[in-house]
PDB file of N, CA, C and O in Angstrom:
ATOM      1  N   UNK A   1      -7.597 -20.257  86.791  1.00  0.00           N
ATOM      2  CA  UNK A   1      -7.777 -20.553  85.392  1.00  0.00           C
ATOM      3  C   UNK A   1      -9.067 -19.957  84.852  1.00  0.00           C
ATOM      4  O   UNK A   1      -9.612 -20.427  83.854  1.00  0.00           O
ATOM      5  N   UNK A   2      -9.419 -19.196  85.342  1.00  0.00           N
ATOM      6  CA  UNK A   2     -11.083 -18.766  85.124  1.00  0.00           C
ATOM      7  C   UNK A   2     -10.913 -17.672  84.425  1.00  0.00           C
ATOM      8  O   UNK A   2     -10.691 -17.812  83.223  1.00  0.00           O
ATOM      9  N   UNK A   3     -10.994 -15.854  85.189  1.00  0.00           N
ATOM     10  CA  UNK A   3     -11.179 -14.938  83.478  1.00  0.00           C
ATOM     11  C   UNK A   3      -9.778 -14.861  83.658  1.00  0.00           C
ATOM     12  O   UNK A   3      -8.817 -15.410  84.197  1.00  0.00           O
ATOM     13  N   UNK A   4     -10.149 -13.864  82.910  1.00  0.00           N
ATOM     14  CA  UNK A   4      -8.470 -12.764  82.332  1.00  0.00           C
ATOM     15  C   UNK A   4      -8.258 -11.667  83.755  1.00  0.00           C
ATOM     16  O   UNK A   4      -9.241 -11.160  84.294  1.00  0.00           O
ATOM     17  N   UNK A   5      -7.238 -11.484  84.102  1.00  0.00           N
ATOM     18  CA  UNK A   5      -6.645 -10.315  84.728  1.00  0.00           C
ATOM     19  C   UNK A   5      -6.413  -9.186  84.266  1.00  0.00           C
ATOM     20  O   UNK A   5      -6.301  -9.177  83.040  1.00  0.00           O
ATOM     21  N   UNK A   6      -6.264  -7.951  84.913  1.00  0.00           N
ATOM     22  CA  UNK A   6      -6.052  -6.616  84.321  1.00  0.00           C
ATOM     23  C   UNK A   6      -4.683  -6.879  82.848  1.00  0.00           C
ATOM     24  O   UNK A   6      -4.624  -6.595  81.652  1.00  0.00           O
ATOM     25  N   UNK A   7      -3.704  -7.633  83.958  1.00  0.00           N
ATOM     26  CA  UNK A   7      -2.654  -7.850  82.955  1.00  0.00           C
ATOM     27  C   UNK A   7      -2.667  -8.894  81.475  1.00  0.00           C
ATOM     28  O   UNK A   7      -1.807  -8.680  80.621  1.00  0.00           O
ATOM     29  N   UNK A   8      -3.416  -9.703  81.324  1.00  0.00           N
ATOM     30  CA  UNK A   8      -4.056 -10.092  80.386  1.00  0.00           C
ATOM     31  C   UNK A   8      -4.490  -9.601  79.285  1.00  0.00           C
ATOM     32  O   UNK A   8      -4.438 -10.176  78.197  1.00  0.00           O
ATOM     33  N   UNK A   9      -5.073  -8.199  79.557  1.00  0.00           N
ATOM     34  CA  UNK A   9      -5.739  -7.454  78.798  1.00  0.00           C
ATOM     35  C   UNK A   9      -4.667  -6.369  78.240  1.00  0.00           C
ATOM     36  O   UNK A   9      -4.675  -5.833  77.133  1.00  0.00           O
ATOM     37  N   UNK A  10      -3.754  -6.191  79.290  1.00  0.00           N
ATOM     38  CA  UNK A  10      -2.325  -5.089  78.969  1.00  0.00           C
ATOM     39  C   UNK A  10      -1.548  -5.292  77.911  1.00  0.00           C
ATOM     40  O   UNK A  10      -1.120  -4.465  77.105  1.00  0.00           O
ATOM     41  N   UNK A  11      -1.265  -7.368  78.002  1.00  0.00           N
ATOM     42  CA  UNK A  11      -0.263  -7.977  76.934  1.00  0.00           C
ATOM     43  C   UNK A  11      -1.372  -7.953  75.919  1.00  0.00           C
ATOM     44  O   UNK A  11      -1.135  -7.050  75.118  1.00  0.00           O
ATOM     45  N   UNK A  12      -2.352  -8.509  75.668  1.00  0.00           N
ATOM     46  CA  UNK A  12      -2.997  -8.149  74.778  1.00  0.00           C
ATOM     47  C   UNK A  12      -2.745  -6.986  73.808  1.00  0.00           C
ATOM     48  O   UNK A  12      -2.172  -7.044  72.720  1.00  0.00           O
ATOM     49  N   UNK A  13      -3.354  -5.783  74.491  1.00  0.00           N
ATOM     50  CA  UNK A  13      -2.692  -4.345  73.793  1.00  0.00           C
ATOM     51  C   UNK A  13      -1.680  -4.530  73.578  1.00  0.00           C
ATOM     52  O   UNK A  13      -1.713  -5.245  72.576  1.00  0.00           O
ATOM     53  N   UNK A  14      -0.479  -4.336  73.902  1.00  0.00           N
ATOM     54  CA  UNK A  14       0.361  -4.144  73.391  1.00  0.00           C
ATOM     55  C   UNK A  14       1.137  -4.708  72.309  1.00  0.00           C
ATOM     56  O   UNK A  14       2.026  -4.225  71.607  1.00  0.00           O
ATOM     57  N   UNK A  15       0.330  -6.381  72.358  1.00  0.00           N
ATOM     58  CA  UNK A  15       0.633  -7.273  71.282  1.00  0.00           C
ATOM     59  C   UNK A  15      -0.334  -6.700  69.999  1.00  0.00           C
ATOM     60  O   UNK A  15      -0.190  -7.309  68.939  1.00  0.00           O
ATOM     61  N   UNK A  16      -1.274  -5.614  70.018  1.00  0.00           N
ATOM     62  CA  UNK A  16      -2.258  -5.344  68.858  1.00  0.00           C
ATOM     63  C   UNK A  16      -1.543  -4.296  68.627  1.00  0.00           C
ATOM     64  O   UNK A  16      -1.289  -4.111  67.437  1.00  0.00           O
ATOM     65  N   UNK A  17      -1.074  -3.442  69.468  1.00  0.00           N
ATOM     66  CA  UNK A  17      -0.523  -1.924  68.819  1.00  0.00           C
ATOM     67  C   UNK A  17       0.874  -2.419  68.047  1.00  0.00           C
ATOM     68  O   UNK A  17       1.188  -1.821  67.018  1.00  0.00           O
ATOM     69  N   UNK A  18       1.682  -3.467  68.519  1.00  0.00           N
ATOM     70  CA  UNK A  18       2.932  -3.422  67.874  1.00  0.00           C
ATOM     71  C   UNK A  18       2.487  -4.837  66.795  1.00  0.00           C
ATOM     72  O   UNK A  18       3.512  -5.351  66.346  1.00  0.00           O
ATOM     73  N   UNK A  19       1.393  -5.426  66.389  1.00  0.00           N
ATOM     74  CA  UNK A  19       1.037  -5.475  64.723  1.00  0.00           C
ATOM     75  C   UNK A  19       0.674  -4.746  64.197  1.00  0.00           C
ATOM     76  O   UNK A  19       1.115  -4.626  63.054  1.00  0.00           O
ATOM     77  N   UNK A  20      -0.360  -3.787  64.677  1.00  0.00           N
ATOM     78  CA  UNK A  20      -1.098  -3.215  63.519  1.00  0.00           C
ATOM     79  C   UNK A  20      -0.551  -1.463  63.760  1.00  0.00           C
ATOM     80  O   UNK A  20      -0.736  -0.659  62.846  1.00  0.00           O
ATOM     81  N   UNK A  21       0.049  -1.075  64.937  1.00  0.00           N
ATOM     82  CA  UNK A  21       0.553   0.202  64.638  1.00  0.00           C
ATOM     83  C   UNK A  21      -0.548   0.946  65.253  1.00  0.00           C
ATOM     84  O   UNK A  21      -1.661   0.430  65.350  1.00  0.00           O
ATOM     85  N   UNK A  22      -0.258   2.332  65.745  1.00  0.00           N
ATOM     86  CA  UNK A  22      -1.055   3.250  66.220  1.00  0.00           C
ATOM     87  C   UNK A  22      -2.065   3.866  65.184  1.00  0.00           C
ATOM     88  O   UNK A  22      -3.262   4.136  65.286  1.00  0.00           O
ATOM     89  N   UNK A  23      -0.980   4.019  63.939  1.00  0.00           N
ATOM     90  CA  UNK A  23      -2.077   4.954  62.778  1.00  0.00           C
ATOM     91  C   UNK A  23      -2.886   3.856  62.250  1.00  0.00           C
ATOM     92  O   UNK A  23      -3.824   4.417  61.684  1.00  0.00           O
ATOM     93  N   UNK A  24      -3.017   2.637  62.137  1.00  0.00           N
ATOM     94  CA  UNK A  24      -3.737   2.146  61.234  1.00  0.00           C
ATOM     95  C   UNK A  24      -5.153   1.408  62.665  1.00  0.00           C
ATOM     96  O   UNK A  24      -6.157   0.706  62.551  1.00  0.00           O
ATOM     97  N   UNK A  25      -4.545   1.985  63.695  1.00  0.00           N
ATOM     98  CA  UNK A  25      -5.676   1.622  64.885  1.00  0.00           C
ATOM     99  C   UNK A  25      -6.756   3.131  64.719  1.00  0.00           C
ATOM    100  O   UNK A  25      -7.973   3.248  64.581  1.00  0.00           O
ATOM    101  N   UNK A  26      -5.737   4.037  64.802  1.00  0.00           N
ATOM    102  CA  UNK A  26      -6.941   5.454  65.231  1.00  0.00           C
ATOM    103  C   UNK A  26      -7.301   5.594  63.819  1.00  0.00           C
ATOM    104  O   UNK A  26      -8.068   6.550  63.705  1.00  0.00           O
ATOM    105  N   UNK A  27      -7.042   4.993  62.625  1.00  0.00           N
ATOM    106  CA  UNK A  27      -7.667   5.600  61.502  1.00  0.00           C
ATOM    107  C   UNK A  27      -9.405   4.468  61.394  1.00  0.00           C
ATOM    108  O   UNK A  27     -10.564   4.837  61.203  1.00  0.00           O
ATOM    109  N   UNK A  28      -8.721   2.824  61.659  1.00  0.00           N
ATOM    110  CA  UNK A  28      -9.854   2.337  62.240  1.00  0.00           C
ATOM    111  C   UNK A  28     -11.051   2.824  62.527  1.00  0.00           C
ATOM    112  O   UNK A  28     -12.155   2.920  61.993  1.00  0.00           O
ATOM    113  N   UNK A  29     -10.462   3.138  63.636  1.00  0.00           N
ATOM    114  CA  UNK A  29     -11.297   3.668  64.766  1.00  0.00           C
ATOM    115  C   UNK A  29     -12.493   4.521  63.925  1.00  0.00           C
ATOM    116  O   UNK A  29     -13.668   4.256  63.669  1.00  0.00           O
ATOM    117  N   UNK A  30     -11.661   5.618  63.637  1.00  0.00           N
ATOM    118  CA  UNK A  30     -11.948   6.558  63.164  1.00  0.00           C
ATOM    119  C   UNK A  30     -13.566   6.457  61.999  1.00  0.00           C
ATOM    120  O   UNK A  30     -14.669   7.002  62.050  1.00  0.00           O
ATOM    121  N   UNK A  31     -12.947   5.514  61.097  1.00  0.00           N
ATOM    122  CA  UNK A  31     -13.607   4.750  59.613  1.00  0.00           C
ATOM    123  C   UNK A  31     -14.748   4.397  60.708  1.00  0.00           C
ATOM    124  O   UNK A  31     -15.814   4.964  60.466  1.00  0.00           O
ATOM    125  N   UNK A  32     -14.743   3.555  61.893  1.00  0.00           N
ATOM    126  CA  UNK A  32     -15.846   2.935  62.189  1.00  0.00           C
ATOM    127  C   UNK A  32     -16.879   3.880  63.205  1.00  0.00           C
ATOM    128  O   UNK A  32     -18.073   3.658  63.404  1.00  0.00           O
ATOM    129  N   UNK A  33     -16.147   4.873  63.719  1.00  0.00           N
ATOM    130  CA  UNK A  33     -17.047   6.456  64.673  1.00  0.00           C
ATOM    131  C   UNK A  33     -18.027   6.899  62.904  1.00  0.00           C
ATOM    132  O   UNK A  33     -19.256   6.848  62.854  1.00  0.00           O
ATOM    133  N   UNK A  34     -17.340   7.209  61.928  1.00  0.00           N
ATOM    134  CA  UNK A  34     -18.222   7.262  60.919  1.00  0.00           C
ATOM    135  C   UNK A  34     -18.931   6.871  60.441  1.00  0.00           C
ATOM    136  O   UNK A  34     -19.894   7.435  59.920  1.00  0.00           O
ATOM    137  N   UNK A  35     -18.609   5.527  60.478  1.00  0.00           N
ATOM    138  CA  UNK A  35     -19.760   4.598  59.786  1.00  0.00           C
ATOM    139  C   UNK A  35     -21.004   4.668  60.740  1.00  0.00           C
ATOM    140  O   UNK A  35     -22.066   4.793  60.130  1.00  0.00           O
ATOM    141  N   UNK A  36     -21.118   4.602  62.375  1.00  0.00           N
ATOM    142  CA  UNK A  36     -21.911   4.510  63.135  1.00  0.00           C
ATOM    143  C   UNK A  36     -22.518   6.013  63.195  1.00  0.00           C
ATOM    144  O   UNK A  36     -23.375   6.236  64.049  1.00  0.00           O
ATOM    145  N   UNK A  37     -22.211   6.795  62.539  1.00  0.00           N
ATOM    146  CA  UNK A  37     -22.632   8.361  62.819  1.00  0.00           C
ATOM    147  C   UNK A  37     -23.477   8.357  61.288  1.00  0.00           C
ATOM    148  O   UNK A  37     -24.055   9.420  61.058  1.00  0.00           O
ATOM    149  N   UNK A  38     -23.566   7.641  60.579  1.00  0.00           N
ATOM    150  CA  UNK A  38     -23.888   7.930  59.429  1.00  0.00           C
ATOM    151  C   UNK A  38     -25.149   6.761  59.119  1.00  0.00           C
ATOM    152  O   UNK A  38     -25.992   6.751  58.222  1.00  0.00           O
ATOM    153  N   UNK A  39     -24.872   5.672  60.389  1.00  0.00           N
ATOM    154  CA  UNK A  39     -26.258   4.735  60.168  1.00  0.00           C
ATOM    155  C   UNK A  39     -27.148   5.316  61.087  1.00  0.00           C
ATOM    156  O   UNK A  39     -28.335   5.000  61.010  1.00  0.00           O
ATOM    157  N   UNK A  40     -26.628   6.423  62.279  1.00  0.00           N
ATOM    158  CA  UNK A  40     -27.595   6.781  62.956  1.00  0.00           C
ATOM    159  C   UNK A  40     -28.536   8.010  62.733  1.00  0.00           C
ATOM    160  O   UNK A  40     -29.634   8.355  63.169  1.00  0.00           O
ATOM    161  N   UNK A  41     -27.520   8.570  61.766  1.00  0.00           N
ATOM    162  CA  UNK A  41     -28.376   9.874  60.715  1.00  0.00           C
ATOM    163  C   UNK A  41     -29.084   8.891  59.886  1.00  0.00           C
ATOM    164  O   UNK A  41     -30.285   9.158  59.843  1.00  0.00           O
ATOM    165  N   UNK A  42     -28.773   7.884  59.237  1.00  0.00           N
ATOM    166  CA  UNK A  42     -29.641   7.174  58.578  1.00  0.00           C
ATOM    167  C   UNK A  42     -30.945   6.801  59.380  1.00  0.00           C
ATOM    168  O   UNK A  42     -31.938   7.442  59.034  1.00  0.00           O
ATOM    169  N   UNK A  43     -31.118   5.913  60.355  1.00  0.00           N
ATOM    170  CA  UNK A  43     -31.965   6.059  61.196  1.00  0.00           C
ATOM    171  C   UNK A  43     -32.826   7.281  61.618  1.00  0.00           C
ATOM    172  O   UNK A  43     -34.014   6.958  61.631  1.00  0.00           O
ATOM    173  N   UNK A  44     -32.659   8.348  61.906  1.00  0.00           N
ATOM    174  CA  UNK A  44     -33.096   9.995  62.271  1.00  0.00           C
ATOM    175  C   UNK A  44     -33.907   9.624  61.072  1.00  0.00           C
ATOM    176  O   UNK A  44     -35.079   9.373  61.355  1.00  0.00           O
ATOM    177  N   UNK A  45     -33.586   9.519  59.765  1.00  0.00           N
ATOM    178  CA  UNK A  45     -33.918  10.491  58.787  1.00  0.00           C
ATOM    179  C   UNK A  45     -33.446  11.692  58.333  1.00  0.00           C
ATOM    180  O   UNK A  45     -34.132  12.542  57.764  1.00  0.00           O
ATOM    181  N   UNK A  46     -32.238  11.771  58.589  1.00  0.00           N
ATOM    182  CA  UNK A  46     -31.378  13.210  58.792  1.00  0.00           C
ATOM    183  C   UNK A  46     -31.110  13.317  57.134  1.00  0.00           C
ATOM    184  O   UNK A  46     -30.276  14.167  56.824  1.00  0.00           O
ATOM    185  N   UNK A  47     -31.505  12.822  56.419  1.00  0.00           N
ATOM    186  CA  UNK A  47     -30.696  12.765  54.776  1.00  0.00           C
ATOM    187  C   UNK A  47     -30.520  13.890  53.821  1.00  0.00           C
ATOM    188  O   UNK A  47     -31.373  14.263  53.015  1.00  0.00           O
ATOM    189  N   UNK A  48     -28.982  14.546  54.037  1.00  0.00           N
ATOM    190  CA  UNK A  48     -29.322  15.801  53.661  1.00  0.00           C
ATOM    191  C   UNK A  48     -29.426  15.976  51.793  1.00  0.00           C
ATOM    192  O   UNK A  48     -29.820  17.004  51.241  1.00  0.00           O
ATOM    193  N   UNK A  49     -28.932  14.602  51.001  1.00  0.00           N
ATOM    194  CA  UNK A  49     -28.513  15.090  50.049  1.00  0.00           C
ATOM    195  C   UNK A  49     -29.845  13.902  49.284  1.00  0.00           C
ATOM    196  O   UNK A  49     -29.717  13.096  48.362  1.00  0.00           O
ATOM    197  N   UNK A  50     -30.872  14.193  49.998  1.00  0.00           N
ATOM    198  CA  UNK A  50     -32.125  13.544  49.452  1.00  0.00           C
ATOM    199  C   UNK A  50     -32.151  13.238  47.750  1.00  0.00           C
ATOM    200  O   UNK A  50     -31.691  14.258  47.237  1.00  0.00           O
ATOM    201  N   UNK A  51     -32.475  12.326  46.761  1.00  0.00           N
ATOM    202  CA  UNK A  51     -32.766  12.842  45.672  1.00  0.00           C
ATOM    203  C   UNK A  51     -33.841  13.943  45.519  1.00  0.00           C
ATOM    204  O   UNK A  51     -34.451  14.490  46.438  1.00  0.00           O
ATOM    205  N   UNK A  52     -34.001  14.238  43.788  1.00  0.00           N
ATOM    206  CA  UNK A  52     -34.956  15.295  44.032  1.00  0.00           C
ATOM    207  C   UNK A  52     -36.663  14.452  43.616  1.00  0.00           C
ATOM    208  O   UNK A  52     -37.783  14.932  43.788  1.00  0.00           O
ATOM    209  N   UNK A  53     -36.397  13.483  43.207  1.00  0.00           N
ATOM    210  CA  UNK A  53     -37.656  12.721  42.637  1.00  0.00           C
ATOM    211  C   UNK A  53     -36.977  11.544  42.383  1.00  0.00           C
ATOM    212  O   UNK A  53     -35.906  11.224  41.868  1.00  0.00           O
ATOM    213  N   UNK A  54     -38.262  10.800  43.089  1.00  0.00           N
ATOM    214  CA  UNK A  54     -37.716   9.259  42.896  1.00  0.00           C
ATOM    215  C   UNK A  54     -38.224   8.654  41.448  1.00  0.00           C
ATOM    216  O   UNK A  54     -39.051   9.288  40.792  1.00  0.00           O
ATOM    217  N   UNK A  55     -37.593   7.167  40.893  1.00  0.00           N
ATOM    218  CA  UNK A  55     -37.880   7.002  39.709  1.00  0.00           C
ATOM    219  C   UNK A  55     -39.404   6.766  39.732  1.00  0.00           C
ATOM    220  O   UNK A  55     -40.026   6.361  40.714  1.00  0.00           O
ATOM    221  N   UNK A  56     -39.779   6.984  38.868  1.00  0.00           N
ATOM    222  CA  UNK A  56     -41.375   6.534  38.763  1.00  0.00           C
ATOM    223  C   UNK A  56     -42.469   7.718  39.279  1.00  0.00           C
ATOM    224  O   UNK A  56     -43.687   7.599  39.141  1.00  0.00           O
ATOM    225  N   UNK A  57     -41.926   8.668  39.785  1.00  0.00           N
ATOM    226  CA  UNK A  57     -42.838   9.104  40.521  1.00  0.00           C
ATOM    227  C   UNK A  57     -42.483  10.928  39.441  1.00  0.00           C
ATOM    228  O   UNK A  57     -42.461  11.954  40.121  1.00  0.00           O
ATOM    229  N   UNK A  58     -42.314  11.018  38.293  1.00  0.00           N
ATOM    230  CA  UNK A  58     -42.220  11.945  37.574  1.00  0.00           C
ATOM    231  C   UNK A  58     -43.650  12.214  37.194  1.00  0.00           C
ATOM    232  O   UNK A  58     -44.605  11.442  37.282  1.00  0.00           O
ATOM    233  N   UNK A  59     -43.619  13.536  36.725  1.00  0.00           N
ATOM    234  CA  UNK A  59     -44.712  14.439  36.669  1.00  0.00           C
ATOM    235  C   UNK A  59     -45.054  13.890  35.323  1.00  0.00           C
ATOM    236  O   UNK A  59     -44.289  13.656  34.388  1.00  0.00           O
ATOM    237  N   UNK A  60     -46.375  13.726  35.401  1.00  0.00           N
ATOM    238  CA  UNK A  60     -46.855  13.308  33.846  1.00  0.00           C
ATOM    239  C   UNK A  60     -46.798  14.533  32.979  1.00  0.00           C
ATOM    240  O   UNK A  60     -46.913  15.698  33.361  1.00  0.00           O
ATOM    241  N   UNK A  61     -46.572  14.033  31.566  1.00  0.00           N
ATOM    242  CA  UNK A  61     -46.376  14.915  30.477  1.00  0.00           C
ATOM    243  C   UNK A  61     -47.767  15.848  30.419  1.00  0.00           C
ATOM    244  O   UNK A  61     -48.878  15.460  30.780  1.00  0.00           O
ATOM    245  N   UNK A  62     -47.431  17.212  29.860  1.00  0.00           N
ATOM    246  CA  UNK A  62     -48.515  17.889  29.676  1.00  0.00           C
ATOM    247  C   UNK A  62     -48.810  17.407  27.992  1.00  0.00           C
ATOM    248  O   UNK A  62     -47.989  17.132  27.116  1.00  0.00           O
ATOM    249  N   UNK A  63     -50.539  17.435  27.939  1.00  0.00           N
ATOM    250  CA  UNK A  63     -51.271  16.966  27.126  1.00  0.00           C
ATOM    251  C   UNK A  63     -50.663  17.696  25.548  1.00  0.00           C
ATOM    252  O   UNK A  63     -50.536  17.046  24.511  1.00  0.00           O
ATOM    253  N   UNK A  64     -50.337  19.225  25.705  1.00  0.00           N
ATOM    254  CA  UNK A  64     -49.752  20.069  24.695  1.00  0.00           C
ATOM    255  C   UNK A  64     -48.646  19.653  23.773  1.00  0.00           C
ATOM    256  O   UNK A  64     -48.679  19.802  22.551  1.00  0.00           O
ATOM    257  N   UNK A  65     -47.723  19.151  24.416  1.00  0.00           N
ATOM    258  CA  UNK A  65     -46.838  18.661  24.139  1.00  0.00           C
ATOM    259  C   UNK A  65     -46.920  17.520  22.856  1.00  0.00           C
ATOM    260  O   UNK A  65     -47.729  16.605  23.011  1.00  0.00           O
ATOM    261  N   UNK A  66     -46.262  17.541  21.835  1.00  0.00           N
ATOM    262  CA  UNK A  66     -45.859  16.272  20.822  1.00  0.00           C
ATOM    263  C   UNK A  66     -45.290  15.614  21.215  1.00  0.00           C
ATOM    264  O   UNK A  66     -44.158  15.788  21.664  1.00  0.00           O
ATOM    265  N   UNK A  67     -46.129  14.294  21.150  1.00  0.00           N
ATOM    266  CA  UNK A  67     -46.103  13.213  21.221  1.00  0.00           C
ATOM    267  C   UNK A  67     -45.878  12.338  20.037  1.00  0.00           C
ATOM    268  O   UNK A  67     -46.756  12.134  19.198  1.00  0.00           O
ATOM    269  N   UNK A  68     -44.444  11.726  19.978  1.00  0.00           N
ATOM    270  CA  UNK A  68     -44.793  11.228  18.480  1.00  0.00           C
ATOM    271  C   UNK A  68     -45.415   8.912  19.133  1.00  0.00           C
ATOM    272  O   UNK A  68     -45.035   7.928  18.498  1.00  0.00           O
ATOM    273  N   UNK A  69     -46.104   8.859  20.106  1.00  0.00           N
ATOM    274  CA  UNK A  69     -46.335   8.235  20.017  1.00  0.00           C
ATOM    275  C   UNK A  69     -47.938   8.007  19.764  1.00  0.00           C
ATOM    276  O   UNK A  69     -48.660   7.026  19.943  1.00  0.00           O
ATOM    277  N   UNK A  70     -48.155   9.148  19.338  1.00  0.00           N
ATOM    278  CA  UNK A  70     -49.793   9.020  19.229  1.00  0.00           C
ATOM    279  C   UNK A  70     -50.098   9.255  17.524  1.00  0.00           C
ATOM    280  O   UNK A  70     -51.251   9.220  17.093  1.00  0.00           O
TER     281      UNK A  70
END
C-alpha cells in the first residue's frame, strides 16, 4: 500500500492522453518550453525589443524652442 508502481504511472497516462488528447498535450507542452525560455531570457537580460527611452527619462527641451508656457 505504500508508492505507486511502474504500472500506476502507465494507467495514469493513458487515462490523461485519452482526456485531453495528444495535440492539446504537445501544444501544452509546447506553450509551457516557451514560457520557461522566455523567463530565462528574461533573467539573462537577453531583451531584444528593449524600449527606446523610458518614461521620464526624456531629453529636456532645448532652451530655443517656444515655449508657450513662459
Amino acid at each position: 500500500m505504500g508508492g505507486f508502481s511502474i504500472w500506476h504511472w502507465l494507467i495514469v497516462l493513458v487515462i490523461v492522453l485519452l482526456v485531453f488528447g495528444t495535440k492539446r498535450l504537445t501544444s501544452g507542452a509546447r506553450d509551457l518550453g516557451k514560457a520557461v525560455h522566455e523567463f530565462k531570457k528574461g533573467m539573462r537580460g537577453d531583451d531584444e525589443d528593449k524600449p527606446a527611452a523610458r518614461i521620464g527619462e526624456d531629453k529636456p527641451a532645448s532652451p530655443d524652442r517656444d515655449d508657450p508656457a513662459r
